[in-house]
N, C-alpha and C positions, 0 to 999 in steps of 0.2 A: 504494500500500500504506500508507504514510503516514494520509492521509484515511482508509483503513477503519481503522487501529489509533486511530485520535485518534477517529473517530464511536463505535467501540466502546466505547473507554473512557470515554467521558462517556457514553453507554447505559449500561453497567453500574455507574458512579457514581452516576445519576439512579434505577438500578432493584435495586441490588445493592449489594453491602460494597465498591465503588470499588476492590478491591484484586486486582491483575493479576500475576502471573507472568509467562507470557510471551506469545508468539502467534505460530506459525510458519505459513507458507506453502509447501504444497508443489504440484506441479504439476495436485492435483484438489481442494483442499479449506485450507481454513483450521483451525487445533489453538487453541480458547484455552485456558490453564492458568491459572486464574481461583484466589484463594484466599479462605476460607471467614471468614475475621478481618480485624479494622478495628485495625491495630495504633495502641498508646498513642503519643503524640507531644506535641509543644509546642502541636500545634494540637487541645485538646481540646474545642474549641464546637465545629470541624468533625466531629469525630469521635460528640462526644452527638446532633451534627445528622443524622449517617448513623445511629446505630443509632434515633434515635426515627420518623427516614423508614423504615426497616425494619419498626419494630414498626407505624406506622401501613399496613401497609401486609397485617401479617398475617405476618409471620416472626416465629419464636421466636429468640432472640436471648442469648447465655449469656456471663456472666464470666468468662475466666479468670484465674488471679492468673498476674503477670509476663507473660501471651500477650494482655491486653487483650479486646475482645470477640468472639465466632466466632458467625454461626449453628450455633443450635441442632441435632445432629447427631436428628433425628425424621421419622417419616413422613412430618409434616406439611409441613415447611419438602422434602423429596424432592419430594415432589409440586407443593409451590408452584415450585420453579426447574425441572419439565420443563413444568409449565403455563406458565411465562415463558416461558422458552428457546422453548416449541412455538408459540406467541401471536406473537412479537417476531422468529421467525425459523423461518419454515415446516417448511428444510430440515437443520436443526441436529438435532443427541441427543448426549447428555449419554451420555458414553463412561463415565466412572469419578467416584465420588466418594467420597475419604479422609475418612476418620475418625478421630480422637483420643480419649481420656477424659484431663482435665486436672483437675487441683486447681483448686477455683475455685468459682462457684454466693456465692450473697449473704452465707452466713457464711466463705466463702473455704475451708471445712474438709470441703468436702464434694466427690463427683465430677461432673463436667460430660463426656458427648459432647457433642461438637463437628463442625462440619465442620471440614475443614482445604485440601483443593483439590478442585475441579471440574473436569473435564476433559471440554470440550463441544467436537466438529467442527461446521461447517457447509458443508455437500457444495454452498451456492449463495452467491457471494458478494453475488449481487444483491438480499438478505438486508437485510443491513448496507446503512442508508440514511446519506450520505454528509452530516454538517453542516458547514457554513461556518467556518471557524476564526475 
């Protein structure tokens, strides 16, 4: 279990806002609770280096003041994480996805949706390809 939570989460750091909640296992399926923001930190080249890997990548990408940065809560960015999620792991679907509206957006004065957690099963662990630590 180990190796699938550490392959996962360098997947979703390489393809995703790297930012994890939790990931429970139960006797038919794996739960991740994935969240939708790249919170502010001391490490902020890592941080510019995930949302500009985001935006090259075709995610809209939003500010918020004090929450740092969240994908963009739009169609667009919905459709782009089941087309991930469905590409990257055949037998997964994206169960729930929260939403926010935060202060925030480029003059900081204005309102921003957002995501805020994703909540993907995947009914096949053999999904998740296992990397070498």
């Amino acid at each position: 279990m180990k190796l699938i939570c550490e392959s996962f989460y360098e997947w979703w750091h390489n393809e995703g806002t790297g930012n994890i909640d939790e990931i429970i296992f139960d006797r038919y399926k794996m739960t991740a609770t994935l969240r939708g923001s790249i919170f502010p930190s001391s490490r902020e080249k890592e941080i510019k280096n995930q949302v500009e890997m985001l935006k090259k990548k075709g995610f809209d990408v939003s500010s918020v003041t004090n929450y740092g940065h969240h994908l963009t809560a739009s169609e667009k960015n919905f459709n782009m994480l089941k087309e991930l999620f469905k590409s990257a792991f055949p037998h997964s679907d994206i169960d729930e996805v929260n939403t926010a509206t935060y202060l925030g957006g480029e003059s900081k004065e204005e309102y921003v949706y957002v995501i805020t957690k994703i909540i993907v099963y995947f009914d096949n662990l053999d999904d998740i390809k296992i990397t070498e630590p």
